[in-house]
PyMOL Python script that loads the backbone (N, CA, C, O; Angstrom):
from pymol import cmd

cmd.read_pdbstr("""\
ATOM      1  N   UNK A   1     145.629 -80.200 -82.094  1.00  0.00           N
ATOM      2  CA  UNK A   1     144.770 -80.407 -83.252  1.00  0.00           C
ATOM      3  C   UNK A   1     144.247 -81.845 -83.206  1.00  0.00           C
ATOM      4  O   UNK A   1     144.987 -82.823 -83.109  1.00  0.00           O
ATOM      5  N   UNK A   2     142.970 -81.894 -83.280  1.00  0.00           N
ATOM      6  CA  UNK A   2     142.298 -83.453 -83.233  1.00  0.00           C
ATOM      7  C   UNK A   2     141.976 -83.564 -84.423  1.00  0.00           C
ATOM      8  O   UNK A   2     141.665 -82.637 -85.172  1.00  0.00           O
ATOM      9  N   UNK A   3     142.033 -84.821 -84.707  1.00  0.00           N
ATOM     10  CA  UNK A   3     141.348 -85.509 -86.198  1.00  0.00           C
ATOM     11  C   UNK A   3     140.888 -86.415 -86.267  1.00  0.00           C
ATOM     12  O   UNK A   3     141.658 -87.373 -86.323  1.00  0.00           O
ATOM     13  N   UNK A   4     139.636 -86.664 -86.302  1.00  0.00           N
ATOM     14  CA  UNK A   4     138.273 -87.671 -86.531  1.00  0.00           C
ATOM     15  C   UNK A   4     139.072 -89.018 -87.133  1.00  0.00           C
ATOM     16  O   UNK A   4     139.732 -89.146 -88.165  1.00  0.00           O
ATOM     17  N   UNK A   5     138.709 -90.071 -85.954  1.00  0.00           N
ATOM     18  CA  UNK A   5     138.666 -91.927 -87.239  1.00  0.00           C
ATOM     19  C   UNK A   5     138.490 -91.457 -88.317  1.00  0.00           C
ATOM     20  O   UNK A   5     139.392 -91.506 -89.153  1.00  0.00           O
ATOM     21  N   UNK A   6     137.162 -90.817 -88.617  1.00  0.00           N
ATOM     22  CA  UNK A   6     136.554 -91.052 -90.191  1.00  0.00           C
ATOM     23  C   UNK A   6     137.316 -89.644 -91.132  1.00  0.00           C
ATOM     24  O   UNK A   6     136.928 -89.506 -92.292  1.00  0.00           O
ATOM     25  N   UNK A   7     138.170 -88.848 -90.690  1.00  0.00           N
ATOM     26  CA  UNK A   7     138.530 -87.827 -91.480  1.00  0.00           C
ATOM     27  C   UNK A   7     139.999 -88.143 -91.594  1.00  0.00           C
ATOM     28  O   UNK A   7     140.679 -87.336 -92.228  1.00  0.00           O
ATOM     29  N   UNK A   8     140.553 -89.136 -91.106  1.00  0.00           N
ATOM     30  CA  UNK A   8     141.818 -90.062 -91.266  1.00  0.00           C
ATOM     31  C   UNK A   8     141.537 -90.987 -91.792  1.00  0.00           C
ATOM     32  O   UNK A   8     142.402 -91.793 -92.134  1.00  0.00           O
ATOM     33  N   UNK A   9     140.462 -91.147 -91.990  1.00  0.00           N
ATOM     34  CA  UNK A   9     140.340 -92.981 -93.344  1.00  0.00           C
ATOM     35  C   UNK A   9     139.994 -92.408 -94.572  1.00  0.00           C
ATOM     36  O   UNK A   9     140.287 -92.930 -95.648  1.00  0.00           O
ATOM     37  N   UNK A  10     139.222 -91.080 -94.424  1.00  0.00           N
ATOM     38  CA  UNK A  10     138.939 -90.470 -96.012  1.00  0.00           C
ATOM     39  C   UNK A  10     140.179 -90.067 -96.395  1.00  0.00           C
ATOM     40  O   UNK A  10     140.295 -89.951 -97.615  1.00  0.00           O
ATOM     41  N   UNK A  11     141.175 -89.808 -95.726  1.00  0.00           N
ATOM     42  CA  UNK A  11     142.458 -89.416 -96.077  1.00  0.00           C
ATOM     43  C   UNK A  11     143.081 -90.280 -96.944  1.00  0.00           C
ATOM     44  O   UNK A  11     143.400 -90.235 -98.132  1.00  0.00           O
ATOM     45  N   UNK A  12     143.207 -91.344 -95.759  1.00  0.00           N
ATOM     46  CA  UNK A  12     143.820 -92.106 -96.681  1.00  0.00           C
ATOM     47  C   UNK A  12     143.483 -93.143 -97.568  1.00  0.00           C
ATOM     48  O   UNK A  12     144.339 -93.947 -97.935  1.00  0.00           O
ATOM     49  N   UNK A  13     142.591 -93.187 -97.856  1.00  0.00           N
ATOM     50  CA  UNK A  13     141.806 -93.788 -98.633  1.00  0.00           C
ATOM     51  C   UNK A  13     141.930 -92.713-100.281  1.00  0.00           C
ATOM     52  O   UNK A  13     141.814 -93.050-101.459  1.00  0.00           O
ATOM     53  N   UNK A  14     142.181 -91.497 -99.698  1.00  0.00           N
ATOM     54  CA  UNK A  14     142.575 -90.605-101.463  1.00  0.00           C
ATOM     55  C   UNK A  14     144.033 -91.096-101.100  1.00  0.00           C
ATOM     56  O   UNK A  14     144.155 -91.543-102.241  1.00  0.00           O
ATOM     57  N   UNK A  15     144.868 -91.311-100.699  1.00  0.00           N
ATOM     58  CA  UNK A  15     146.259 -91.827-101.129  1.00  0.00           C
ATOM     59  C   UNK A  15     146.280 -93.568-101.321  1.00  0.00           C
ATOM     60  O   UNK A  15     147.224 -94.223-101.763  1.00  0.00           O
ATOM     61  N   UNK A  16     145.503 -93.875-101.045  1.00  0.00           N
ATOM     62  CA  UNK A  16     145.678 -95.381-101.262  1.00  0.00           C
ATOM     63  C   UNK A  16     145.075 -96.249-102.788  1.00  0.00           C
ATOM     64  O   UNK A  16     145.649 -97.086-103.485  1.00  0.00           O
ATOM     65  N   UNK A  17     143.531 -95.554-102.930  1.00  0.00           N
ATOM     66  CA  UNK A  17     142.840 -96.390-103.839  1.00  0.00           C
ATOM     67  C   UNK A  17     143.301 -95.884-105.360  1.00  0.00           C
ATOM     68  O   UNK A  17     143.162 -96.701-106.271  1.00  0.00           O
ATOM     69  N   UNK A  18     143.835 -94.594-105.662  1.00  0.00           N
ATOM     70  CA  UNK A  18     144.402 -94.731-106.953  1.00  0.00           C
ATOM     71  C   UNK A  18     145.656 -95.350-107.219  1.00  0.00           C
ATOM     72  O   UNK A  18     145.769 -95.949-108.288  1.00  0.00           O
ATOM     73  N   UNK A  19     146.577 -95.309-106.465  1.00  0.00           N
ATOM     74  CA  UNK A  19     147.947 -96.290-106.510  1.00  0.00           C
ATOM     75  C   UNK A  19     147.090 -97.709-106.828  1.00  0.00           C
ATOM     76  O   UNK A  19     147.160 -98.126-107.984  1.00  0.00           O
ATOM     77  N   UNK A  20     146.389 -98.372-105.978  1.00  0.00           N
ATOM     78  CA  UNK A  20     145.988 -99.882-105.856  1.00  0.00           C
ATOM     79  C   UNK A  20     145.167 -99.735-107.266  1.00  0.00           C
ATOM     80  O   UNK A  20     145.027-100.837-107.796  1.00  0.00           O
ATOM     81  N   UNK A  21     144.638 -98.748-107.945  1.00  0.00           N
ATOM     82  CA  UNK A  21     143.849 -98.966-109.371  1.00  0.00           C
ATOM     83  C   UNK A  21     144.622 -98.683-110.600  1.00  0.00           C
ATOM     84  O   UNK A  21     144.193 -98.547-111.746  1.00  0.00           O
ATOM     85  N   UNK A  22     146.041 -98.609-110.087  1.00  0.00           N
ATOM     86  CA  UNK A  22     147.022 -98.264-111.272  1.00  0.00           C
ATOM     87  C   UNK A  22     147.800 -99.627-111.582  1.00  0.00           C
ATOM     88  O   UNK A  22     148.703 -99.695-110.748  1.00  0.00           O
ATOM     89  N   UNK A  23     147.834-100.706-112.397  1.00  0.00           N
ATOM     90  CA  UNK A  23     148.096-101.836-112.388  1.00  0.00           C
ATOM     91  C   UNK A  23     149.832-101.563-113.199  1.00  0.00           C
ATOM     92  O   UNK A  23     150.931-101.935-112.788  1.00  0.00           O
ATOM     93  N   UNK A  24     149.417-100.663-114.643  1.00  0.00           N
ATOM     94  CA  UNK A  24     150.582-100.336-115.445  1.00  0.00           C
ATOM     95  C   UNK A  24     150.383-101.832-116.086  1.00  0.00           C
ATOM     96  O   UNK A  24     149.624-102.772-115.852  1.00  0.00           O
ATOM     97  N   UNK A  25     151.153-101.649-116.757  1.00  0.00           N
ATOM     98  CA  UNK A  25     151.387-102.595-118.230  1.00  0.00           C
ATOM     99  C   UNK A  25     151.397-104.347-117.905  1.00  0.00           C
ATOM    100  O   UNK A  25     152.449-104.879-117.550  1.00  0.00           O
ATOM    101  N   UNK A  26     150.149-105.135-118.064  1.00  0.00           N
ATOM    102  CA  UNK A  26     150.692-106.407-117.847  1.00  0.00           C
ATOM    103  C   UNK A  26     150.395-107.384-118.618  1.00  0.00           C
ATOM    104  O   UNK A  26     149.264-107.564-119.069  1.00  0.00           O
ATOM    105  N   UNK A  27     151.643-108.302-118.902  1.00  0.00           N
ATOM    106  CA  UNK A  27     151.319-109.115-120.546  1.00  0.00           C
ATOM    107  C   UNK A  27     150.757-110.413-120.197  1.00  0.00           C
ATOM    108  O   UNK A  27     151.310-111.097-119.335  1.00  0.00           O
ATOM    109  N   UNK A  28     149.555-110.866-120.878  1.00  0.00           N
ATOM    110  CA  UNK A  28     149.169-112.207-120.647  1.00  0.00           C
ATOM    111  C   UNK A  28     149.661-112.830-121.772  1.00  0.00           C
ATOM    112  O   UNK A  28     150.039-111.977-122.575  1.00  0.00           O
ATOM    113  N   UNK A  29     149.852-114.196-122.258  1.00  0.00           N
ATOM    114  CA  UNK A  29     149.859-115.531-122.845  1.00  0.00           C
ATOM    115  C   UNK A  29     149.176-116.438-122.955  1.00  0.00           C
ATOM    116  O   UNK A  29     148.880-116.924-121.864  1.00  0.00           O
ATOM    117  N   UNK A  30     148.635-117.073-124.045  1.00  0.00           N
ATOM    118  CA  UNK A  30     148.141-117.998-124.049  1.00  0.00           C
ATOM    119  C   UNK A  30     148.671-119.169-123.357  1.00  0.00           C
ATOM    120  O   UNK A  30     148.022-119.823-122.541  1.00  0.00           O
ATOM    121  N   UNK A  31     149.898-119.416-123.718  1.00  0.00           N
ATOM    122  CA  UNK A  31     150.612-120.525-123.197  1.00  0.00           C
ATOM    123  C   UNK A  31     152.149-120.211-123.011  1.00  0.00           C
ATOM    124  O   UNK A  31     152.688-119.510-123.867  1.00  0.00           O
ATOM    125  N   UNK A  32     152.715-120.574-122.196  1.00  0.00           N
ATOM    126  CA  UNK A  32     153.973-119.828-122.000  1.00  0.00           C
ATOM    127  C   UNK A  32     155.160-121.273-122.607  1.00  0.00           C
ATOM    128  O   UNK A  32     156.359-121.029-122.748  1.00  0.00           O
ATOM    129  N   UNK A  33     154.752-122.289-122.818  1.00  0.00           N
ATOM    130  CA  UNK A  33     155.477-123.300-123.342  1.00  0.00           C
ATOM    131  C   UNK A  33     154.513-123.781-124.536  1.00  0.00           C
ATOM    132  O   UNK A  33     153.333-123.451-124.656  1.00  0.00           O
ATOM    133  N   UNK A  34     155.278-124.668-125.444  1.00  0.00           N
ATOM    134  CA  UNK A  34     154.727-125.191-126.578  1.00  0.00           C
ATOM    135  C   UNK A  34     155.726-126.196-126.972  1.00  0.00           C
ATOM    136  O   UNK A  34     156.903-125.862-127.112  1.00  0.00           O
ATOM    137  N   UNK A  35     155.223-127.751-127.214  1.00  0.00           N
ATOM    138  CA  UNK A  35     155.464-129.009-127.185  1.00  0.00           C
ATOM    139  C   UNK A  35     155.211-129.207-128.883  1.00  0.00           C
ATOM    140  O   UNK A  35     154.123-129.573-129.329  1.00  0.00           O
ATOM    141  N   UNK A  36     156.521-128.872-129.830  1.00  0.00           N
ATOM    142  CA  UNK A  36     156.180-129.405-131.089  1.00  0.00           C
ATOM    143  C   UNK A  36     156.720-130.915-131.458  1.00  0.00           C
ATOM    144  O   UNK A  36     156.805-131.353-132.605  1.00  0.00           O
ATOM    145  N   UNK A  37     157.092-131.670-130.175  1.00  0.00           N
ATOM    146  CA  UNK A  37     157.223-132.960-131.146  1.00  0.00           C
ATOM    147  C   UNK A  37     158.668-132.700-131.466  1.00  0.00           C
ATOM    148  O   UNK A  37     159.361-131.686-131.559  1.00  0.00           O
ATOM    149  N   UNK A  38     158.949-134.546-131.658  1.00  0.00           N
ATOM    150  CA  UNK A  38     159.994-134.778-132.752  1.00  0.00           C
ATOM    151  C   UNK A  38     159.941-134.046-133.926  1.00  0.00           C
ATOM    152  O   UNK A  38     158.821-133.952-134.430  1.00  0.00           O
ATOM    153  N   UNK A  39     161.180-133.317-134.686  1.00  0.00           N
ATOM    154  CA  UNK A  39     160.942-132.867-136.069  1.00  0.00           C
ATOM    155  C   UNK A  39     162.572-133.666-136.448  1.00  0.00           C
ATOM    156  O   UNK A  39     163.610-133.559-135.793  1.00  0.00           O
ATOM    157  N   UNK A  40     162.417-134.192-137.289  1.00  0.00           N
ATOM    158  CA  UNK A  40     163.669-134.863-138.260  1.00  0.00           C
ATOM    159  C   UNK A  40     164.520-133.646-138.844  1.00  0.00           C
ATOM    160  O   UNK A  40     164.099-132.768-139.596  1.00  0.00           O
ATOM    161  N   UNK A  41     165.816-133.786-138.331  1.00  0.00           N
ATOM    162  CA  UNK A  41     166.600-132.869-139.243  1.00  0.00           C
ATOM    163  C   UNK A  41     166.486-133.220-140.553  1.00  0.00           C
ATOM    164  O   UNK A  41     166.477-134.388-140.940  1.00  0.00           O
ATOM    165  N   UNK A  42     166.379-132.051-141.407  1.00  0.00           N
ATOM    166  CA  UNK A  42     166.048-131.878-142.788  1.00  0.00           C
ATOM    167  C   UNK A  42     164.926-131.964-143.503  1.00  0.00           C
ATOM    168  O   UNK A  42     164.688-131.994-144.711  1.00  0.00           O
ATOM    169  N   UNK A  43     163.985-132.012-142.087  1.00  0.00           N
ATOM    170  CA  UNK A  43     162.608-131.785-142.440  1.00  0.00           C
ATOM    171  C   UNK A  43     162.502-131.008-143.380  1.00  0.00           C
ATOM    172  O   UNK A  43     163.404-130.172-143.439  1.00  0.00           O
ATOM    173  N   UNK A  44     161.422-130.941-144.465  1.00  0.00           N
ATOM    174  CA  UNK A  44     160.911-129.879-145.171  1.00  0.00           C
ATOM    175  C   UNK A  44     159.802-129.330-144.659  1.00  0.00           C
ATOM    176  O   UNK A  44     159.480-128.258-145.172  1.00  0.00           O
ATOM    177  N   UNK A  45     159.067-129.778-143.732  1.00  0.00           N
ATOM    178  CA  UNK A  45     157.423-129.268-142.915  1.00  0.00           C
ATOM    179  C   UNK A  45     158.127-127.787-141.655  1.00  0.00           C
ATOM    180  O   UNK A  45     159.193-127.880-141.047  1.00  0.00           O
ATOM    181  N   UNK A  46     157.575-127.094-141.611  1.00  0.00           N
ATOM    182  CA  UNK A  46     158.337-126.014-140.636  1.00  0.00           C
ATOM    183  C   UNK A  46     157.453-126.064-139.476  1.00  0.00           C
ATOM    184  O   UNK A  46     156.237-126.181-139.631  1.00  0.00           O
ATOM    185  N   UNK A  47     157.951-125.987-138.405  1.00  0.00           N
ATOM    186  CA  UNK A  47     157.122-126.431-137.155  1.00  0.00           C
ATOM    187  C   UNK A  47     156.503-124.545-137.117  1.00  0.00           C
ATOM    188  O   UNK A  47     157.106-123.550-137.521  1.00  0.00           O
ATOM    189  N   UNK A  48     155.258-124.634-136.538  1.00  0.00           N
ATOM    190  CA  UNK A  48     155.250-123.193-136.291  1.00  0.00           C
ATOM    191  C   UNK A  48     154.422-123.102-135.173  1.00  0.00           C
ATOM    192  O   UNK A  48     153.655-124.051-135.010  1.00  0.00           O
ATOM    193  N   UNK A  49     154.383-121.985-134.177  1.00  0.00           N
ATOM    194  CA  UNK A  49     153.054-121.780-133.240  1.00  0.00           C
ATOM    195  C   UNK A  49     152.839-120.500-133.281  1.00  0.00           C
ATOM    196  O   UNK A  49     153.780-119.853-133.741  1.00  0.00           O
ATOM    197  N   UNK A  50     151.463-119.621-132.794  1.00  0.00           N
ATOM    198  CA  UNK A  50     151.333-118.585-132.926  1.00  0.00           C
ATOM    199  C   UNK A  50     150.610-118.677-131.484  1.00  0.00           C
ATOM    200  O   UNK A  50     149.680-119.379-131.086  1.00  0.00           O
ATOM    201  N   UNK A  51     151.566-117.487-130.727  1.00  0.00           N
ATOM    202  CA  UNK A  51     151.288-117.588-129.451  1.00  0.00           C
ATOM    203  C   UNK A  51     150.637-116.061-129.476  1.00  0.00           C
ATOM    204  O   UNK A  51     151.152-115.009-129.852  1.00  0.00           O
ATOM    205  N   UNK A  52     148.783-116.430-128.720  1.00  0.00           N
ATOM    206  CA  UNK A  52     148.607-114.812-128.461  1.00  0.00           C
ATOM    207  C   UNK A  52     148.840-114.013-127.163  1.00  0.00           C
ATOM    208  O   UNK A  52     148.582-114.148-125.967  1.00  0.00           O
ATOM    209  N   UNK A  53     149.478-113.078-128.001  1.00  0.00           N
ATOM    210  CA  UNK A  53     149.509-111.958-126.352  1.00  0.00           C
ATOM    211  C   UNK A  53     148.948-110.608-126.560  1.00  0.00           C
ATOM    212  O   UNK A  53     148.885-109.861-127.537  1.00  0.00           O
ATOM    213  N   UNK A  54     148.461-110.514-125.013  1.00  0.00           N
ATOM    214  CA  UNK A  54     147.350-109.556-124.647  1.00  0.00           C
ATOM    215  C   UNK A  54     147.612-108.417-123.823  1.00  0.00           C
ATOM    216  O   UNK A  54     147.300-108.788-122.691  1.00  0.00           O
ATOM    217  N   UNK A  55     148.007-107.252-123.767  1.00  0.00           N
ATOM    218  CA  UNK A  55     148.329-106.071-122.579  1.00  0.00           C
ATOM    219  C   UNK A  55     146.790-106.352-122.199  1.00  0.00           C
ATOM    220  O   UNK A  55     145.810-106.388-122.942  1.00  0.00           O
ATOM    221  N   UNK A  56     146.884-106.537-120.827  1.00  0.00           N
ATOM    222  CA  UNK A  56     145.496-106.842-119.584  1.00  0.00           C
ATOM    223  C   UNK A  56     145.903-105.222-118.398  1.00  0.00           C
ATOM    224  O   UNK A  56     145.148-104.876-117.489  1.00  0.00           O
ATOM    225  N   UNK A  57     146.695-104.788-118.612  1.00  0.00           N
ATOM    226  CA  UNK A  57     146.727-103.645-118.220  1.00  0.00           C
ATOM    227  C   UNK A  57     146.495-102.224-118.016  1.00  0.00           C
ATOM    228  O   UNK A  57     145.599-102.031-118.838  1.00  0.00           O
ATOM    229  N   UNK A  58     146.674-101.315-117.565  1.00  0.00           N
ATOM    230  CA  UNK A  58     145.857-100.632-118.022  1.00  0.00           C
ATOM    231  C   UNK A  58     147.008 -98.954-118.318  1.00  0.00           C
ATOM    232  O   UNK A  58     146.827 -97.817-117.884  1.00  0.00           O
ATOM    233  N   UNK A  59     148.113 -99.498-119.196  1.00  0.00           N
ATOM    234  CA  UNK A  59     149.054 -98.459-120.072  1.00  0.00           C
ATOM    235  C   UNK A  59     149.078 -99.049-120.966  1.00  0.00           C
ATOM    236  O   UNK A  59     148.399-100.040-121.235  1.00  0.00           O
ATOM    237  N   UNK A  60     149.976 -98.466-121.659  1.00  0.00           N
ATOM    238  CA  UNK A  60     150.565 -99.427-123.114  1.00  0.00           C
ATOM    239  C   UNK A  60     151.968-100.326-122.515  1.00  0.00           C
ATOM    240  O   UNK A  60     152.937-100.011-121.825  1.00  0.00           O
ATOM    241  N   UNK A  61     151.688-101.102-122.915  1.00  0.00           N
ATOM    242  CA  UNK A  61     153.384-102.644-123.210  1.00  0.00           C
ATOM    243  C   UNK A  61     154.030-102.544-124.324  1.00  0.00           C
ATOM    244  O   UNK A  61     153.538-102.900-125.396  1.00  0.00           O
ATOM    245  N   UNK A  62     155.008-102.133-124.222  1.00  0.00           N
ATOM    246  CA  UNK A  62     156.320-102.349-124.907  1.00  0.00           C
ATOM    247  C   UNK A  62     156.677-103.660-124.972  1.00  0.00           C
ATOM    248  O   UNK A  62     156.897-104.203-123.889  1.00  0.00           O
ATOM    249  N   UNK A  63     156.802-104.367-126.050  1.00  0.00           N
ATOM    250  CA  UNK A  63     158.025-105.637-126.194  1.00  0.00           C
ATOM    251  C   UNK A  63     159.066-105.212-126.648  1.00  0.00           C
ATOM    252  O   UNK A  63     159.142-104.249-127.410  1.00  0.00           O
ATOM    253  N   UNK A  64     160.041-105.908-126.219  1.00  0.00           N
ATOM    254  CA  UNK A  64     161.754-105.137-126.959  1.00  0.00           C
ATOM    255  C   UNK A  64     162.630-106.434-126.605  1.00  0.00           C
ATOM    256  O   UNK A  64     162.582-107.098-125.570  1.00  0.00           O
ATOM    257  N   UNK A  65     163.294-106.588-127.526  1.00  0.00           N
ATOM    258  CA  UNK A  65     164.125-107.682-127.283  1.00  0.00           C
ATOM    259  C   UNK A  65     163.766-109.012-127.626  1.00  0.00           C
ATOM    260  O   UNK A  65     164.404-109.982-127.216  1.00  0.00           O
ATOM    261  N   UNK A  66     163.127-109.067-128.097  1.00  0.00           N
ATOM    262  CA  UNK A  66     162.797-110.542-128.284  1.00  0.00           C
ATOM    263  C   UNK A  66     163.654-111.420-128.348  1.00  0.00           C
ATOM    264  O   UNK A  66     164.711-111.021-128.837  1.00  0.00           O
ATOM    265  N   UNK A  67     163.627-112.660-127.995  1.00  0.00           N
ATOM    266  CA  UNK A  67     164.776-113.685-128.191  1.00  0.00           C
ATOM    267  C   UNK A  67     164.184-115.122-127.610  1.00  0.00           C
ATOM    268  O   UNK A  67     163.504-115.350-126.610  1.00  0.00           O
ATOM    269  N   UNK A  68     164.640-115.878-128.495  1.00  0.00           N
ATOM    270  CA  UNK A  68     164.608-117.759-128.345  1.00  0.00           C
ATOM    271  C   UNK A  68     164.620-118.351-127.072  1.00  0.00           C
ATOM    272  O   UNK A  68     165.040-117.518-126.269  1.00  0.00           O
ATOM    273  N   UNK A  69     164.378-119.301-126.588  1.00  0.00           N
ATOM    274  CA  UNK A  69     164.467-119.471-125.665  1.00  0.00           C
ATOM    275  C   UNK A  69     165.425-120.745-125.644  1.00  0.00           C
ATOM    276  O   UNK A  69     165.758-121.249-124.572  1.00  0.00           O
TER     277      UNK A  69
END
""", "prot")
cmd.dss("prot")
cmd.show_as("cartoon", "prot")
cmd.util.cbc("prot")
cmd.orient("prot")
C-alpha cells in the first residue's frame, strides 16, 4: 500500500491543528506582585489592591483555594 507526501501531511495535519488550537483555561494578571509601602501597626487607613484577572483561554477557569501569600 503506497501513500502520497501530500495524503500523509493532510493526515496529519487533522491530528495535529485541533490539539495545537485547544489552549484550555489560561489566567492572566495584571500584576502578579504589589508594593504597598510601609503601613504602621495600628494604622486605621486599610491598604487595599484590586488585582484584575482575565481567563485568555479558551474553556472556563476555575479559581479554588485562594490563599495569602
Amino acid at each position: 500500500m503506497r501513500i502520497s507526501l501530500a495524503t500523509l501531511s493532510v493526515m496529519s495535519m487533522l491530528f495535529v491543528i485541533p490539539a495545537a488550537c485547544k489552549t484550555g483555561p489560561m489566567i492572566s494578571v495584571d500584576s502578579e506582585e504589589v508594593n504597598l509601602g510601609a503601613i504602621k501597626q495600628g494604622s486605621k487607613s486599610a491598604a487595599k489592591y484590586v488585582f484584575k484577572v482575565k481567563n485568555t483561554g479558551d474553556s472556563v477557569l476555575v479559581i479554588r483555594d485562594v490563599k495569602p501569600g
